[in-house]
C-alpha positions as CSV (number, residue, x, y, z in Angstrom):
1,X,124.8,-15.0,-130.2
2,X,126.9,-12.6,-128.8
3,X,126.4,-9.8,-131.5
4,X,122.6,-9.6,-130.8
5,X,123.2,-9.9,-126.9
6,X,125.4,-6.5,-127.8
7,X,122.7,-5.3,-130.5
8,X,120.1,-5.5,-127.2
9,X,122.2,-4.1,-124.5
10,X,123.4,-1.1,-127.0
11,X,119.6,-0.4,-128.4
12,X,118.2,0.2,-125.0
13,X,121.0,2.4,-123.7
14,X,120.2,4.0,-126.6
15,X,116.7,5.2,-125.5
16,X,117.9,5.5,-122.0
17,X,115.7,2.3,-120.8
18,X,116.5,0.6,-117.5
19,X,116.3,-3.1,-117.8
20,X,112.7,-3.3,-116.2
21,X,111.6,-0.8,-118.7
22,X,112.9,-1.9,-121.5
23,X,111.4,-5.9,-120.4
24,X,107.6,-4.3,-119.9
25,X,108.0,-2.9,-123.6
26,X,109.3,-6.2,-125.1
27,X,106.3,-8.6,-122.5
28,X,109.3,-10.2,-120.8
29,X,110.3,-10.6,-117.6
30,X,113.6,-8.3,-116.6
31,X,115.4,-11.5,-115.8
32,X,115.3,-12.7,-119.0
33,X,116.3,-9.5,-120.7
34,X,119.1,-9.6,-118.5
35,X,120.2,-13.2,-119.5
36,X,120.1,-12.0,-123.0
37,X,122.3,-9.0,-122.3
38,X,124.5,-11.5,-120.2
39,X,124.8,-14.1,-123.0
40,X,123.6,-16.4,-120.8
41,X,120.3,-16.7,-123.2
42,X,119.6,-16.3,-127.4
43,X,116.7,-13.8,-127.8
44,X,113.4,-15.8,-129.0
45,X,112.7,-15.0,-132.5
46,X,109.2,-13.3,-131.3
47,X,111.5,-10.8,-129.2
48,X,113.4,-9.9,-131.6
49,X,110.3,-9.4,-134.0
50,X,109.3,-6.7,-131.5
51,X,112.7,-5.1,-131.6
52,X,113.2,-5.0,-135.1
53,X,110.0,-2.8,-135.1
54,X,110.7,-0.8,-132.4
55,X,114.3,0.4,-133.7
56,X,113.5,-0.1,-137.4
57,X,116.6,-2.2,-137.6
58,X,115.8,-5.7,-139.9
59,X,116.0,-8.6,-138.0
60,X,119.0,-9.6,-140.5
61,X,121.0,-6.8,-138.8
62,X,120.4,-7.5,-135.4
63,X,121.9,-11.0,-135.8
64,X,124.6,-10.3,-137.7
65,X,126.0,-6.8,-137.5
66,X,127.3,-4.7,-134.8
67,X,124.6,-1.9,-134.7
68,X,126.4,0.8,-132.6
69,X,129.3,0.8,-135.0
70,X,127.3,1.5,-138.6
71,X,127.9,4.9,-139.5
72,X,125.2,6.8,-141.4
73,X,122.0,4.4,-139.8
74,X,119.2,5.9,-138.3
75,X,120.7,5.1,-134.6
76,X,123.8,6.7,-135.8
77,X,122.1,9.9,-136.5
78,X,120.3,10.0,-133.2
79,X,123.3,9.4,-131.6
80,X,125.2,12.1,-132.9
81,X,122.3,14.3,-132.7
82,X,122.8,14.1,-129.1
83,X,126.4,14.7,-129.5
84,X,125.4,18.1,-131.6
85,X,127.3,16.6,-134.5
86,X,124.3,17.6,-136.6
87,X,121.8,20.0,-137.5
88,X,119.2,21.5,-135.1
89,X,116.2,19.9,-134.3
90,X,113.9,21.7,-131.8
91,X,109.9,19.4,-131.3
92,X,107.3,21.6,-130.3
93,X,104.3,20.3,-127.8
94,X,101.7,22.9,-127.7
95,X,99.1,23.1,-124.7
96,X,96.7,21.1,-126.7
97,X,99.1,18.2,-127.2
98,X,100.0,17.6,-123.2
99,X,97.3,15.1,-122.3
100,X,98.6,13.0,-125.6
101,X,102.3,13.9,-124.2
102,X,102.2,12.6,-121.1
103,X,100.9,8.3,-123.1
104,X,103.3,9.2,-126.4
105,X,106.8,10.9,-124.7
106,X,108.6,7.8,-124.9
107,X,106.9,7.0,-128.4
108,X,108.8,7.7,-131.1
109,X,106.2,7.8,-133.7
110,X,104.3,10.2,-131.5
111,X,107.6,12.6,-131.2
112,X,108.3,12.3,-135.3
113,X,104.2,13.7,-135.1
114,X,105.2,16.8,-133.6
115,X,106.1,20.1,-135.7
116,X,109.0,21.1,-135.2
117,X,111.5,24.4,-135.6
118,X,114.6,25.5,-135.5
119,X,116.5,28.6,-133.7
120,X,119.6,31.0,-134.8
121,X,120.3,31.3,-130.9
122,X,120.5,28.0,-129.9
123,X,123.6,25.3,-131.2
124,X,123.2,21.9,-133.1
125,X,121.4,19.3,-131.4
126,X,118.1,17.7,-130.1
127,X,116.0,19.8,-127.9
128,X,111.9,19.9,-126.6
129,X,109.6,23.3,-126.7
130,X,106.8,23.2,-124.5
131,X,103.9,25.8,-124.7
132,X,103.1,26.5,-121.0
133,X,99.2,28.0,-119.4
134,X,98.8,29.8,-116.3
135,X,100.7,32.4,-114.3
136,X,102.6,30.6,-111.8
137,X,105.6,31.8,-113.8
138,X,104.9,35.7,-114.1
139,X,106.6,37.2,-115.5
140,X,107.1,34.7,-118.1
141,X,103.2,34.7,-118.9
142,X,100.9,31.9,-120.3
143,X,101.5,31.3,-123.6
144,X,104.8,31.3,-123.5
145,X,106.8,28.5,-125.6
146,X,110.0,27.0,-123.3
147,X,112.7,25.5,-125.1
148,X,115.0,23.0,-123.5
149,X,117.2,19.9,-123.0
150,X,116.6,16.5,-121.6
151,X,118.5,16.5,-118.4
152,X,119.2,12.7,-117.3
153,X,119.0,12.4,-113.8
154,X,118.9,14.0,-110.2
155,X,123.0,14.9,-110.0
156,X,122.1,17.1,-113.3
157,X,119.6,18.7,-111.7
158,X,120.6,22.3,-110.4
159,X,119.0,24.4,-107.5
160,X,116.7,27.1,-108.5
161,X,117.2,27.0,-112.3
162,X,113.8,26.9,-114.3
163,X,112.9,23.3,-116.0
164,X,109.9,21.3,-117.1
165,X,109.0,18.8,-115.2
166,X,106.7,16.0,-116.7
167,X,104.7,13.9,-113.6
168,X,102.0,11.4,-113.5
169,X,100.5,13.4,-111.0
170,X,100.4,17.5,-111.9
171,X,101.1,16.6,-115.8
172,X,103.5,19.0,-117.2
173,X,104.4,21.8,-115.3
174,X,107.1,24.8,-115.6
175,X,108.6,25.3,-112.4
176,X,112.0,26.0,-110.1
177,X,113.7,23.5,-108.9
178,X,115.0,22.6,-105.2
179,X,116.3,19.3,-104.4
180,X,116.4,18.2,-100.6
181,X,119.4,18.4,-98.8
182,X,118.7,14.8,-96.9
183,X,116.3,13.1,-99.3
184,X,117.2,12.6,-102.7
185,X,113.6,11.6,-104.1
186,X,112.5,14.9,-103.7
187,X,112.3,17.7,-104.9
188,X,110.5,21.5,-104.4
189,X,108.8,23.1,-107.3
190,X,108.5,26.9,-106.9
191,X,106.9,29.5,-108.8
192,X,108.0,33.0,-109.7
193,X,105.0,34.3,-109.5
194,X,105.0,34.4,-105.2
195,X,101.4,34.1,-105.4
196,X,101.6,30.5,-105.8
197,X,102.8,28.3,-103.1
198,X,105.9,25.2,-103.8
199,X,105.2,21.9,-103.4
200,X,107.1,18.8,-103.5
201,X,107.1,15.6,-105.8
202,X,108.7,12.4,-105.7
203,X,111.4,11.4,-108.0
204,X,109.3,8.4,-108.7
205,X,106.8,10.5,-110.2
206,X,109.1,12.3,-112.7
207,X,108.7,11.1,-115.8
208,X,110.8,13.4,-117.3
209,X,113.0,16.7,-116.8
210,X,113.9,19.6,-119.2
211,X,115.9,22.3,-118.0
212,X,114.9,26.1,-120.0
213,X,117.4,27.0,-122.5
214,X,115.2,29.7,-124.0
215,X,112.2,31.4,-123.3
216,X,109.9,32.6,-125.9
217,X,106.4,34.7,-125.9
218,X,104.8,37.0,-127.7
219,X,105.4,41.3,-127.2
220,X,103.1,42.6,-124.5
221,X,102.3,46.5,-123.4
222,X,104.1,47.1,-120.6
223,X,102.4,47.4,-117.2
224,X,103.0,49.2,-114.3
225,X,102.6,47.8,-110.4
226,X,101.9,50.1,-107.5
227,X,104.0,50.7,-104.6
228,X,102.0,48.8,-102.5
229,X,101.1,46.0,-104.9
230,X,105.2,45.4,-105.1
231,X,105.6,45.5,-101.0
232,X,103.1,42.7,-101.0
233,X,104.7,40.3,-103.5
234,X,108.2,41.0,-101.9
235,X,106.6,40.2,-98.3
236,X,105.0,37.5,-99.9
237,X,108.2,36.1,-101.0
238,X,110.0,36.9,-97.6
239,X,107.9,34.5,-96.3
240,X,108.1,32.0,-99.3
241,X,112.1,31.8,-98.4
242,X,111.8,31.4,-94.9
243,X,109.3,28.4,-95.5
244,X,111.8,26.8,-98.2
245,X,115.2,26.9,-96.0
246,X,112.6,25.4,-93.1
247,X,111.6,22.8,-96.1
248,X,115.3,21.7,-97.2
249,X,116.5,21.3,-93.7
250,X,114.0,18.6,-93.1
């Protein structure tokens, strides 16, 4: 029992599942996931139906052979694409694609449905482009593809670096980020473009983070501001700065 108690625990560290997420996926109660995990519990044989489909692994397999260990399986590869062991592998989601994005990002068959591409700039490894809309990042303008990397967590996260953030609320949105210097479940997404004003979101609402590794967008004339179009944006962001040092020290 204790090899698919190992096969469980190693598969959903795999996908970076907490317990409770991995349970909702499977129909079980996090308890019981835990027992497996435990060895306190054997895996029912309709659990481990749902597992074999969801990691492509036979069921054969799961009982009997150490997963994390086999070299040259599909787990293996994802692993050490991670590790940037392996070629480059860069999945684009265009504008069009972010309502599906935000049901199918933690779908695998919806990710292997996305074209993908590959860079000279950037290393070996697994990374996400994201066409963005708007201009609440000028002057990066709208149409603009961002490519970047999973970050994991909030200690990753770094103050006033660009990222895309993916939220059950605002959808997916390509912002700077501010964390709070008292409240760890929030953070302040600002704009480049001063005309738009930060707001704040809950961790709870992240689904996701990226942080930019590479911006890319098509050539555009260049374009000229006036003296006293400039002394408003720079007053605008005066203000902008005072309002976010007011923000963290809360």
């Amino acid at each position: 029992m204790s090899v698919v108690c190992r096969n469980l625990k190693f598969l959903r560290k795999q996908k970076g599942w907490t317990q409770q997420e991995f349970a909702d996926k499977l129909g079980i109660k996090r308890s019981l996931l835990g027992a497996y995990e435990e060895e306190r519990a054997e895996p029912r044989t309709e659990v481990l139906e749902l597992v074999s489909d969801m990691f492509r692994v036979s069921i054969d397999d799961l009982l009997r052979r150490d997963v994390g260990s086999q070299k040259d399986t599909f787990l293996e590869k994802r692993r050490q694409q991670k590790l940037g062991t392996t070629r480059q592998n860069i999945e684009f989601v265009p504008v069009k694609a972010a309502a599906g994005y935000l049901a199918g990002y933690n779908d695998d068959e919806f990710i292997e449905e996305l074209n993908t591409f590959t860079l000279p700039m950037m290393g070996a490894g697994s990374y996400r482009a994201f066409e963005i809309a708007g201009d609440s990042m000028l002057p990066t303008p709208s149409g603009s593809v961002i490519v970047c990397h999973k970050v994991d967590g909030w200690e990753d996260i770094r103050n006033n670096e660009a990222y895309v953030v993916v939220t059950s609320r605002e959808g997916i949105v390509y912002k700077r980020l501010l964390k709070s210097n008292r409240n760890k479940g929030k953070l302040t997404l600002v704009s480049d473009n001063p005309q738009f004003e930060p707001y704040s979101v809950g961790m709870d609402e992240v689904l996701e983070l990226w942080q930019s590794d590479a911006v890319i967008s098509k050539a555009a004339p260049q374009s000229r501001l006036s003296v006293n179009h400039l002394a408003d944006m720079v007053s605008h962001l005066q203000d902008q700065v005072n309002m976010l040092k007011k923000k963290t020290r809360n």
